[in-house]
C-alpha positions as CSV (number, residue, x, y, z in Angstrom):
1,X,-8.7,36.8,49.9
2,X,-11.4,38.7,50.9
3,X,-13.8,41.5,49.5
4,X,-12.4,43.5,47.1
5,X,-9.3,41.7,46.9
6,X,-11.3,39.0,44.9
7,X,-11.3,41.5,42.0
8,X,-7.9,42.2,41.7
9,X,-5.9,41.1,38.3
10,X,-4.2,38.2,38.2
11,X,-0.2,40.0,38.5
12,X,-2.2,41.9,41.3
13,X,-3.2,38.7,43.3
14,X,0.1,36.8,42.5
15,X,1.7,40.1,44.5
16,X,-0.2,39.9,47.0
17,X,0.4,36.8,48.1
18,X,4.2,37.5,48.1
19,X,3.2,40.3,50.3
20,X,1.5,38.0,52.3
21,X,3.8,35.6,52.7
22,X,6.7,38.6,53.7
23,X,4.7,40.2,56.4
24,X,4.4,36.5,58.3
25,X,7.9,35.5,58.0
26,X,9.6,39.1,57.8
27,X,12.0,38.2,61.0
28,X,13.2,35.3,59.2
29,X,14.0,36.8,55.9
30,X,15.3,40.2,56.5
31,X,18.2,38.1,57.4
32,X,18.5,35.6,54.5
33,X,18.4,35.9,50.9
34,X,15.7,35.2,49.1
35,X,15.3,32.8,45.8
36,X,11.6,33.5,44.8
37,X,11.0,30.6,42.2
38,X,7.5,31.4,40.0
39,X,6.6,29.5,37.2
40,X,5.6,32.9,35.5
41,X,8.0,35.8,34.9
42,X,5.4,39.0,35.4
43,X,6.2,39.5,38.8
44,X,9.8,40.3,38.6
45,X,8.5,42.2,35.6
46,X,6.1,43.9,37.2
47,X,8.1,44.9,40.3
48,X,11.0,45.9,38.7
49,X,9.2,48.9,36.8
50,X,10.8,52.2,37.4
51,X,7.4,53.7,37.9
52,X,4.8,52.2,39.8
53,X,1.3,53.6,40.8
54,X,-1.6,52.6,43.4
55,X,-1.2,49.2,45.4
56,X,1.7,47.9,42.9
57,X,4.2,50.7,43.7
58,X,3.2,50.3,47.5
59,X,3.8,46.5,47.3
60,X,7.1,47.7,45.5
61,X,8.2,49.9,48.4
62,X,7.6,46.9,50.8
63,X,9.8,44.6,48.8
64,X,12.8,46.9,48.8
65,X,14.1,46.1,52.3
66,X,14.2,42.2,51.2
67,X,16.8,41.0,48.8
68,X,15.0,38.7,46.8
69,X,16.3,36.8,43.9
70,X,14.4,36.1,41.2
71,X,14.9,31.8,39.7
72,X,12.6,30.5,36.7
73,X,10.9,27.0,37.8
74,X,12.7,24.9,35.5
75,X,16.0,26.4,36.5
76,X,15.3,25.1,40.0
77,X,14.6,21.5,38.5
78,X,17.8,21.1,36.7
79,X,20.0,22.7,39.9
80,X,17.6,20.2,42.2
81,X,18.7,17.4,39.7
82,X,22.6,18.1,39.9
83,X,22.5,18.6,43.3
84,X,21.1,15.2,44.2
85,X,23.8,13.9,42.0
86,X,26.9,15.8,43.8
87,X,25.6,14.5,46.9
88,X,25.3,11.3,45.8
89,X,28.0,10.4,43.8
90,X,28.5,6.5,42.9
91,X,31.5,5.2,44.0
92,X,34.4,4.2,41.6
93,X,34.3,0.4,42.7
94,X,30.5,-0.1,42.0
95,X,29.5,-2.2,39.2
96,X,28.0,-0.8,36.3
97,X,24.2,-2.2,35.9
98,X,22.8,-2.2,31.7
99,X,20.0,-4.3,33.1
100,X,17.2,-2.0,34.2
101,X,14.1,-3.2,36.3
102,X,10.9,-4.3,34.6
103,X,12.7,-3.4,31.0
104,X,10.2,-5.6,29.0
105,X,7.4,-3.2,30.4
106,X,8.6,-0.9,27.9
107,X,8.9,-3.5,25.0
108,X,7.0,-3.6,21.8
109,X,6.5,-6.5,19.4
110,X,6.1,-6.0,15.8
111,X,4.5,-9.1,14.2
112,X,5.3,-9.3,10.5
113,X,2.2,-8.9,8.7
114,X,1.0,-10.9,5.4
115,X,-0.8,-9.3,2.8
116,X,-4.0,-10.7,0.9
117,X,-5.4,-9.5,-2.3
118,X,-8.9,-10.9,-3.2
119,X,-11.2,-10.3,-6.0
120,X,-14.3,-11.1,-7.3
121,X,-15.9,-12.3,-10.5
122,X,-19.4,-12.6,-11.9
123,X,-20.0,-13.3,-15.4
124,X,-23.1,-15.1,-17.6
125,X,-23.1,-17.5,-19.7
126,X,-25.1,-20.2,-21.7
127,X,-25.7,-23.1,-21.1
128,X,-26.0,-26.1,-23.9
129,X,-29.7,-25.9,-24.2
130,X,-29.4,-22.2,-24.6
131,X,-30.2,-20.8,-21.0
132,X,-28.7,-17.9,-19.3
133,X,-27.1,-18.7,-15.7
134,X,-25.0,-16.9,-14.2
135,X,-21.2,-17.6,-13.1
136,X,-19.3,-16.3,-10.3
137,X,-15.7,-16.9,-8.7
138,X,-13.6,-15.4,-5.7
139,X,-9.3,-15.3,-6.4
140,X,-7.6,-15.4,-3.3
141,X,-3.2,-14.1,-3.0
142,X,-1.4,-14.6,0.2
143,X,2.2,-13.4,0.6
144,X,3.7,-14.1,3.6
145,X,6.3,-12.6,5.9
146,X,9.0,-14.8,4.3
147,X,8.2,-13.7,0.8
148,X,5.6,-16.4,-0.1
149,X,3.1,-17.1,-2.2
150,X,0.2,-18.8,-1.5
151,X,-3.4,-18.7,-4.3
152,X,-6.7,-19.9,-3.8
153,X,-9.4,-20.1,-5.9
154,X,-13.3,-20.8,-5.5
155,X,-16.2,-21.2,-7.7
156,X,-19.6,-19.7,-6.1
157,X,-22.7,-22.2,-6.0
158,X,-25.0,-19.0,-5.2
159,X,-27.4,-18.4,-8.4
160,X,-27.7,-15.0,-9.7
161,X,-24.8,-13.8,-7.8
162,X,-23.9,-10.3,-8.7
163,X,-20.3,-8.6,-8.6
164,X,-20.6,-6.8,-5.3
165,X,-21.7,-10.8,-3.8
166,X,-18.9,-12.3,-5.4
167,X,-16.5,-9.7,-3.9
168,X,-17.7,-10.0,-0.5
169,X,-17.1,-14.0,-0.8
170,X,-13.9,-13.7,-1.9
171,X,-13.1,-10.9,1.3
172,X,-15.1,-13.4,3.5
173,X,-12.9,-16.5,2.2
174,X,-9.5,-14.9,2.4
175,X,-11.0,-14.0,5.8
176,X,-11.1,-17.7,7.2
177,X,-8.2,-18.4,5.5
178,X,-5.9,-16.5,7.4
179,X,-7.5,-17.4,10.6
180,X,-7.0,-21.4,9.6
181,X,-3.7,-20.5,9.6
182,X,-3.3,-18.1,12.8
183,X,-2.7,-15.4,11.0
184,X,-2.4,-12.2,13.7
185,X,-1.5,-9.3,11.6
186,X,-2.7,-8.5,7.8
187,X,-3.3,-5.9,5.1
188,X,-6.0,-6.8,2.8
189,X,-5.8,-5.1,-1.1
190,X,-9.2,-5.3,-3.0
191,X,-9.4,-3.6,-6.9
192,X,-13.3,-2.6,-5.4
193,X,-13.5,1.3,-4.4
194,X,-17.3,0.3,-2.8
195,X,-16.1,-2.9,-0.8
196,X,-13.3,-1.2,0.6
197,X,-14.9,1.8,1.7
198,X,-17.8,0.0,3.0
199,X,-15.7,-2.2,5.1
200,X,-13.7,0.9,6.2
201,X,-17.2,3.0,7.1
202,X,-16.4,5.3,4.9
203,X,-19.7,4.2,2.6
204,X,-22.9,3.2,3.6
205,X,-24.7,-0.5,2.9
206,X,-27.4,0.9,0.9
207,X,-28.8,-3.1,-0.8
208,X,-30.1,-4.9,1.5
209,X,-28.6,-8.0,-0.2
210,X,-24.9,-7.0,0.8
211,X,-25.5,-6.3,4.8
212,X,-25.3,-10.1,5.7
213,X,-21.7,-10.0,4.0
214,X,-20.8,-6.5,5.5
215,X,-21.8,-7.7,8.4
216,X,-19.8,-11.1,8.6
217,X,-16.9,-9.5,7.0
218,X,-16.5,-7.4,10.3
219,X,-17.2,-10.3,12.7
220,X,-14.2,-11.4,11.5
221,X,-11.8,-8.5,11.4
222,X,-12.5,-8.2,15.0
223,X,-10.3,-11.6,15.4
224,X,-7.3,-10.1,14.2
225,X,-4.8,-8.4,16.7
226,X,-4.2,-5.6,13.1
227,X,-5.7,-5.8,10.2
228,X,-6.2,-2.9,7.6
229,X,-8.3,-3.0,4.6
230,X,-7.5,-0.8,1.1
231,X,-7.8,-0.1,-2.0
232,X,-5.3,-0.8,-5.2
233,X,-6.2,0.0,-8.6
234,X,-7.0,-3.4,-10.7
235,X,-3.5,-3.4,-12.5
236,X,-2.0,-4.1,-8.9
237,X,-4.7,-7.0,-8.3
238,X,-4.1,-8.6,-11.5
239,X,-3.5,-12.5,-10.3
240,X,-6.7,-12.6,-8.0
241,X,-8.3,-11.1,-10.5
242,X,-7.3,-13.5,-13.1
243,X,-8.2,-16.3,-10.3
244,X,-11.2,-15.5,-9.8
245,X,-12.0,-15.1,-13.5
246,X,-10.5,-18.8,-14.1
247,X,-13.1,-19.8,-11.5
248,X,-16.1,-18.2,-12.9
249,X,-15.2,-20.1,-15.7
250,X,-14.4,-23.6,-14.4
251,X,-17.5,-24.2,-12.4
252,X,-17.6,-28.0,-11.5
253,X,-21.1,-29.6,-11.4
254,X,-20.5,-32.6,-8.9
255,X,-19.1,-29.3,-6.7
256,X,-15.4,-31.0,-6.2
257,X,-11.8,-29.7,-6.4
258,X,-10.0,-29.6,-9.1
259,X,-6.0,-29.3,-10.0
260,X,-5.1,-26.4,-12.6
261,X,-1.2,-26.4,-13.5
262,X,0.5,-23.1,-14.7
263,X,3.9,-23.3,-15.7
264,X,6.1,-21.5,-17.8
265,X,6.7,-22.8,-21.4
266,X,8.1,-22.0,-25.0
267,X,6.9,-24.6,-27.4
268,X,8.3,-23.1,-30.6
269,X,12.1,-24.4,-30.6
270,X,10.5,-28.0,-29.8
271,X,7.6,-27.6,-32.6
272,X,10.3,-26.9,-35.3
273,X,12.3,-29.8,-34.1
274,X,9.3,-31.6,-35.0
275,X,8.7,-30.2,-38.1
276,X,9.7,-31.8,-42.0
277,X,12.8,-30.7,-43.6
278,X,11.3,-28.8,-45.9
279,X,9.4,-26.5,-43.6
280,X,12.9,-26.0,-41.4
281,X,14.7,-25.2,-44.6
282,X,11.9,-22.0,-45.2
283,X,12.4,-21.6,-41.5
284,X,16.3,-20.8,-41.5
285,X,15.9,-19.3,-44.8
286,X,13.7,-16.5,-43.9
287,X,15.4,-16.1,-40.9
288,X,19.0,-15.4,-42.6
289,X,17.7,-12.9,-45.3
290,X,19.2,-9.9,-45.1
291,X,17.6,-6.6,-44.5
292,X,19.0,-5.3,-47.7
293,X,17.6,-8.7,-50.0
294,X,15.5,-7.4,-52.2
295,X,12.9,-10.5,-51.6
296,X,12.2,-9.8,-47.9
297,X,9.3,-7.1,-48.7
298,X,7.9,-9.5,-51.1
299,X,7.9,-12.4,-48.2
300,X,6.5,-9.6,-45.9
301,X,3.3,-8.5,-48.3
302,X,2.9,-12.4,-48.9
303,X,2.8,-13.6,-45.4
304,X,1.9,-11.0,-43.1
305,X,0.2,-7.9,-46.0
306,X,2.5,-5.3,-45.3
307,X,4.0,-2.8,-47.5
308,X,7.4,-0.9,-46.8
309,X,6.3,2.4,-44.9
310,X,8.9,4.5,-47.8
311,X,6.6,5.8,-50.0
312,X,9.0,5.3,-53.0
313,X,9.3,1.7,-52.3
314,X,5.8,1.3,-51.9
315,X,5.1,2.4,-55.4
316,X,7.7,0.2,-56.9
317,X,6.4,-3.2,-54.9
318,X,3.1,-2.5,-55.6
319,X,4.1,-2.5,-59.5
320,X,6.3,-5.5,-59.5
321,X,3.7,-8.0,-57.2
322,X,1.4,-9.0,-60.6
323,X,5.0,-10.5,-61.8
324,X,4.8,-12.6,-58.3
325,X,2.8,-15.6,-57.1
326,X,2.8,-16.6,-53.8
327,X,2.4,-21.0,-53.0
328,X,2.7,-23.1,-50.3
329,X,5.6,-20.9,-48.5
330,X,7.5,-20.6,-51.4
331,X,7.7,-16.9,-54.0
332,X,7.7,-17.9,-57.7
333,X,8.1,-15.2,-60.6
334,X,5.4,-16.0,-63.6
335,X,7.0,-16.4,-67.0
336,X,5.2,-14.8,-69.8
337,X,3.0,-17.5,-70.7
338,X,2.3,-17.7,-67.4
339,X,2.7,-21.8,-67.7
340,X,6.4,-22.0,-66.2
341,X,7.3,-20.1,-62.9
342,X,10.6,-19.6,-61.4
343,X,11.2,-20.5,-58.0
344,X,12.1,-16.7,-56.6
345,X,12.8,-18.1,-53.2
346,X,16.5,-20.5,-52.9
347,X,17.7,-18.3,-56.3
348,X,17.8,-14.6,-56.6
349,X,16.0,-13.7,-59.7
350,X,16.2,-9.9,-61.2
């Protein structure tokens, strides 16, 4: 294009070359029909106008004595597509091939990913001669893939060790851990909105005393092929949060290991095997009074200081207790001289 023809519109410049392109081969197509295949439709939209002024009804008039066709681009891809395939057809004896070339090009991976959930505890306490030190312990969770659970726990030699330290250790610790054991993938859970965000860039490492661990903690993220890091409120982080509190507490001077055994228990069907007749008897007998018994609110103000939440009833127990003594588990009613009691308990009494 040259001169003026730079300023023409876009639809103007498109038309023009069309024109151009007509005028070279005109011998060739006045005797052929012509597909004109434009990725844009304003041509045919243009030229088809009843009315057309200036250079587009000129172009117009030129067009006329062709008979062009107009075919959307993506019309011609599909027809280009099936056309190749008619002329190609695969013959009925050839073998059908599932196995593609370089297939595991295109394959993903997915390693399972374990999860950790580490806390941090700080806490002071005195020692025998009366001084102030300060405690601190990191709780360590591992589930695995397979469902497993694996806890750690570590007391914290550092004096004066605040919360925000001791969460960073226990983050640092769970840290190695995984890496010990090869760990590729993980998603770390921490109960700390501050650690979390700060390991995230989310927050800033305003105190000077926590950019060592910041930093260190991200040394070590960068050795995992995925890791993720977030937050879950302290009701979700409950056993590293328990761990780390049982650490705090157990710290071990000489600095060595130590075994703690958690099992599940109920001692009180063994205890009352082991207890004398006489208590079993009050045992089985308070269990097999009957709601209705007229004793059970007495036995329930004597043992545990209750009264019966019926205000009517209230009134009347709390006139008849002066008549009642209460003795080494067993109800007695006083006699009037106050010398001889009835047993109230084996023997109903009215």
């Amino acid at each position: 294009m040259v001169g003026a023809e730079r300023n023409y519109s876009p639809i103007e410049k498109l038309c023009l070359a069309l024109i151009f392109a007509l005028k070279k081969l005109r011998h060739y197509m006045l005797t052929h029909q012509i597909q004109l295949i434009a990725t844009v439709d304003p041509i045919r939209y243009v030229l088809s106008q009843p009315l057309l002024a200036g250079r587009l009804g000129k172009w117009a008039l030129l067009m006329m004595e062709f008979d062009i066709t107009y075919v959307p681009q993506k019309a011609v891809k599909g027809q280009a597509l099936a056309e190749f395939l008619a002329a190609h057809p695969v013959p009925d004896d050839s073998p059908l091939i599932t196995e593609l070339p370089d297939e595991d090009v295109f394959t993903i991976e997915t390693e399972p990913s374990w999860e950790l959930c580490f806390d941090g505890a700080s806490r002071t306490e005195n020692d025998r001669d009366g001084t102030p030190r300060k405690r601190a312990g990191a709780g360590l969770v591992f589930k695995t893939p397979q469902g497993g659970v694996i806890y750690h726990s570590f007391s914290l030699l550092k004096e004066e060790c605040s919360n925000n330290e001791a969460e960073y250790e226990a983050l640092i610790f769970g840290l190695l851990l995984a890496l010990s054991m090869e760990v590729r993938s993980i998603r770390v859970y921490g109960d700390s909105q501050l650690i979390v965000q700060q390991i995230n860039d989310i927050y800033e490492v305003l105190k000077q005393e926590l950019v060592p661990y910041y930093s260190a903690a991200r040394r070590l993220m960068e050795m995992f092929g995925h890791i993720e890091v977030m937050h879950v409120p302290r009701s979700r982080n409950a056993p590293a949060d328990a761990l780390a509190k049982l650490a705090a507490a157990l710290v071990l001077p000489q600095g060595g290991p130590t075994q703690v055994n958690v099992e599940e228990r109920w001692l009180l069907p063994a205890v009352l095997e082991l207890l004398p007749n006489e208590y079993e008897v009050d045992t089985v007998m308070a269990a097999a009074a009957k709601e209705d018994d007229w004793r059970v609110p007495f036995l329930n103000y004597f043992r545990h200081g209750s009264l019966p939440d019926n205000s009517v009833e209230r009134r009347q127990l709390q006139r008849r207790l002066p008549s009642y003594v209460y003795k080494s588990g067993v109800s007695y009613r006083r006699s009037y001289g106050q010398e001889n009691m009835v047993r109230a308990y084996n023997k109903l009494v009215k």
